[in-house]
C-alpha positions in Angstrom: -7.0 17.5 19.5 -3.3 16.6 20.7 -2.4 13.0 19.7 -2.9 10.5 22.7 -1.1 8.0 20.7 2.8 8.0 20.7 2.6 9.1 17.5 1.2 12.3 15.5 1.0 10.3 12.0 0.4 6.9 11.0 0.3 6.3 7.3 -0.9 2.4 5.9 0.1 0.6 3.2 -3.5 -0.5 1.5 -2.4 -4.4 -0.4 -1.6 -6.3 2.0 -2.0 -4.3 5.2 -5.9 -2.8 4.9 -7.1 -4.8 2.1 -6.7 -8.8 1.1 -6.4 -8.0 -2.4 -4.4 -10.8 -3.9 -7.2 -12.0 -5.5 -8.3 -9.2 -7.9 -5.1 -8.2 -8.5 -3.7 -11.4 -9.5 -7.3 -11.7 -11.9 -6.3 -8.5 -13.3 -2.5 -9.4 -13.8 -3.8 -13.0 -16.0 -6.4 -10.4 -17.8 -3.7 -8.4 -19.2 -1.4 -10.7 -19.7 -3.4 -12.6 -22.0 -4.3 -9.5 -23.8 -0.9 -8.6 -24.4 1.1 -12.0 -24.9 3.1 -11.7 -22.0 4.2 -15.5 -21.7 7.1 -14.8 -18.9 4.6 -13.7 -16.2 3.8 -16.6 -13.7 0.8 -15.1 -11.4 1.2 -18.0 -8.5 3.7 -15.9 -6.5 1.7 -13.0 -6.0 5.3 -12.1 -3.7 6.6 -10.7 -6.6 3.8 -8.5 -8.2 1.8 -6.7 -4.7 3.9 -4.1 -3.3 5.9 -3.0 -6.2 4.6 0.3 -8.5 2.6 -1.2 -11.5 5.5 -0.2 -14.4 8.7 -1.5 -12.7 6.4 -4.9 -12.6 5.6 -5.2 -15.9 9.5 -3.9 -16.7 11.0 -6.5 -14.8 8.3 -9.6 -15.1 7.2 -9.2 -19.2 10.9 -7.9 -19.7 8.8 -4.9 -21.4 10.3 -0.7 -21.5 8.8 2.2 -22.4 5.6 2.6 -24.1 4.7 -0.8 -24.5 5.2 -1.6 -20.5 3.1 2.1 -19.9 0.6 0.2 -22.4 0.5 -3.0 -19.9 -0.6 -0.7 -17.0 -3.6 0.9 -19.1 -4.6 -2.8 -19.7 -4.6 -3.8 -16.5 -5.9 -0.5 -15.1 -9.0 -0.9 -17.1 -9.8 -4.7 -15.8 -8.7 -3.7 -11.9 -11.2 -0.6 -12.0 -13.9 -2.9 -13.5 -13.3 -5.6 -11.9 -10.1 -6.6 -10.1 -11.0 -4.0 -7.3 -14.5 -5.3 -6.2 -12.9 -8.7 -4.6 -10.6 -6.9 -1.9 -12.2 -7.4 1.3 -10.6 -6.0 4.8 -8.3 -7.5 7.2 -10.2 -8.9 10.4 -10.5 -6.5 12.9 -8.7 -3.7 11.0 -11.6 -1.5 10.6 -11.5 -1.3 14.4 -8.3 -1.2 15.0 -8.2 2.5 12.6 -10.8 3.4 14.2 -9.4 3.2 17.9 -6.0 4.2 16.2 -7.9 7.8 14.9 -9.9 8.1 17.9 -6.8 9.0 19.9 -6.6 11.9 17.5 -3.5 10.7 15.8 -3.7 11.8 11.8 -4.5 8.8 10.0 -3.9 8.0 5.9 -3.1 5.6 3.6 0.3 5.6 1.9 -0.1 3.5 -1.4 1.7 3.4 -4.6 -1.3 2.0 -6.1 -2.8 4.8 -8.8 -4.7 6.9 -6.0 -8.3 7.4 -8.1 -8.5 3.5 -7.0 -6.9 3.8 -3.5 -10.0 5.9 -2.6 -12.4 3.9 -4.2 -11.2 0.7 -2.5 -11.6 2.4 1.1 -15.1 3.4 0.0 -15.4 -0.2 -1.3 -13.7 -1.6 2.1 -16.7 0.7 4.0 -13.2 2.6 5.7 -13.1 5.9 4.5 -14.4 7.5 8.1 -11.0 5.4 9.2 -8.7 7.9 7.0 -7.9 11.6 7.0 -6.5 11.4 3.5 -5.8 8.4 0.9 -2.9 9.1 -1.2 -1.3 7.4 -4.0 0.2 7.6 -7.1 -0.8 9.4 -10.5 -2.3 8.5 -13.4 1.0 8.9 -15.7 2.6 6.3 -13.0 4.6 9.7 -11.0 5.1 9.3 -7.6 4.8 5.4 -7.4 7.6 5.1 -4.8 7.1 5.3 -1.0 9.9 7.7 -1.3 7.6 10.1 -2.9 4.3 9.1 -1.6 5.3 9.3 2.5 6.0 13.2 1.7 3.1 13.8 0.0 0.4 12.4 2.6 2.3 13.9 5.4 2.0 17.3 3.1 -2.0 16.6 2.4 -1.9 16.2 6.4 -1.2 19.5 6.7 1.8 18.6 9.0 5.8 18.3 8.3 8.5 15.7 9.3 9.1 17.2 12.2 6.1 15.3 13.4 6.2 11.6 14.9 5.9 9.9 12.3 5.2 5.8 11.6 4.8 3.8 8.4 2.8 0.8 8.5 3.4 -1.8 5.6 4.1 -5.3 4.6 6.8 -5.1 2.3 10.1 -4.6 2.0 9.2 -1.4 -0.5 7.2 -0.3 2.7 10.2 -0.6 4.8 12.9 1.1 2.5 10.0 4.2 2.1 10.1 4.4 5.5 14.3 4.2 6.1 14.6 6.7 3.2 12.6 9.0 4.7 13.9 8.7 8.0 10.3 7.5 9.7 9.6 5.0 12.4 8.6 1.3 10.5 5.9 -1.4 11.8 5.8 -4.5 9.5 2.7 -6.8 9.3 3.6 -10.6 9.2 -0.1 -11.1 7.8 0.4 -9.8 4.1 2.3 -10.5 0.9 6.2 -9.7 1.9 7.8 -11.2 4.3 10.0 -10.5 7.3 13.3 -11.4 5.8 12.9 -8.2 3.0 12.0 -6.1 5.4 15.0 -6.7 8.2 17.2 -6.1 5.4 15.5 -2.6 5.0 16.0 -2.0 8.8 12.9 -3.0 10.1 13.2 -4.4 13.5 9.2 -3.9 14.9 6.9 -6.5 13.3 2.8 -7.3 14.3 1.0 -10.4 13.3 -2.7 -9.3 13.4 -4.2 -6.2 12.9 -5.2 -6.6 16.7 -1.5 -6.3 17.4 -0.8 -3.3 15.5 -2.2 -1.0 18.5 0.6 -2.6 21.1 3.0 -0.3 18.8 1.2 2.2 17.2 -0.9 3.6 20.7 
């Protein structure tokens, strides 16, 4: 089916974009953090923590390197698969917002650098996986994290190439800089966990405020 949209890909950030998912996240983060002493880690600006790939936080917030920061992300792995990941819930309206977004027979995916095992276990969670063509993420050994690597990829698992119209949908500036690096159309959401500012310095210059308003760009 030829895309009816004006574009022939769309790939979504999941944090922040899909799913409000501060709270497990941030219940994970304290978890491991008082399992493994980290006493420089203040969880009340979840800014700093969603959006950026699980090691460089832990590198840059618990000042940790190496095998002892690869050690932080097993910990908190283990308490966001048991339980961190069961309190996302869905934007309002986003479910049919994808849903009128894929109907135009534009290839739809997420593009998270969230490990991906858990990316398509939250969609199931979320009751959105009929909304996707393909969930994509990042590895279990913390490879391909950055949206760099991971906007490739799902356009790969797409079966399609760059020369496709492409568009990447996200609320942080690491969603924006995936996007500029890769040379592919950008639509912030105002209604996450970056903010506007980050993601104007990345070139972004198209912004919505609901999910409602995402299809005034995106169709």
């Amino acid at each position: 089916m030829k895309s009816l949209s004006k574009y022939d890909i769309i790939l979504f950030d999941l944090d922040g974009t899909i799913s409000e998912s501060a709270t497990g996240i941030r219940y994970s983060l304290e978890k491991t953090i008082e399992q493994i002493g980290c006493d420089t880690f203040d969880t009340s600006n979840y800014k700093l923590y969603i959006g950026p790939p699980l090691l460089d936080t832990f590198t840059n917030l618990c000042h940790l390197s190496g095998k002892p920061a690869e050690d932080a992300v097993e910990v908190y792995r283990h308490y966001y698969d048991t339980e961190g990941k069961l309190m996302n819930k869905p934007y309002k309206g986003i479910k049919e917002t994808l849903m009128e977004i894929k109907s135009t027979g534009v290839k739809v995916a997420v593009a998270t650098s969230k490990y991906e095992k858990f990316a398509e276990e939250i969609v199931e969670n979320l009751g959105l996986t009929e909304c996707f063509d393909a969930v994509c993420g990042s590895l279990a050994d913390g490879s391909r994290k950055d949206k760099k690597d991971i906007i490739p990829y799902a356009v790969n698992r797409l079966g399609k190439d760059f020369n496709s119209k492409i568009a990447m949908v996200g609320d942080t500036y690491f969603d924006a800089k995936g996007a500029r690096l890769c040379n592919v159309d950008f639509v912030g959401v105002l209604y996450g966990y970056g903010d506007k500012e980050s993601m104007e310095n990345e070139g972004a210059t198209v912004f919505a405020t609901s999910s409602e308003d995402l299809k005034n760009y995106l169709l």
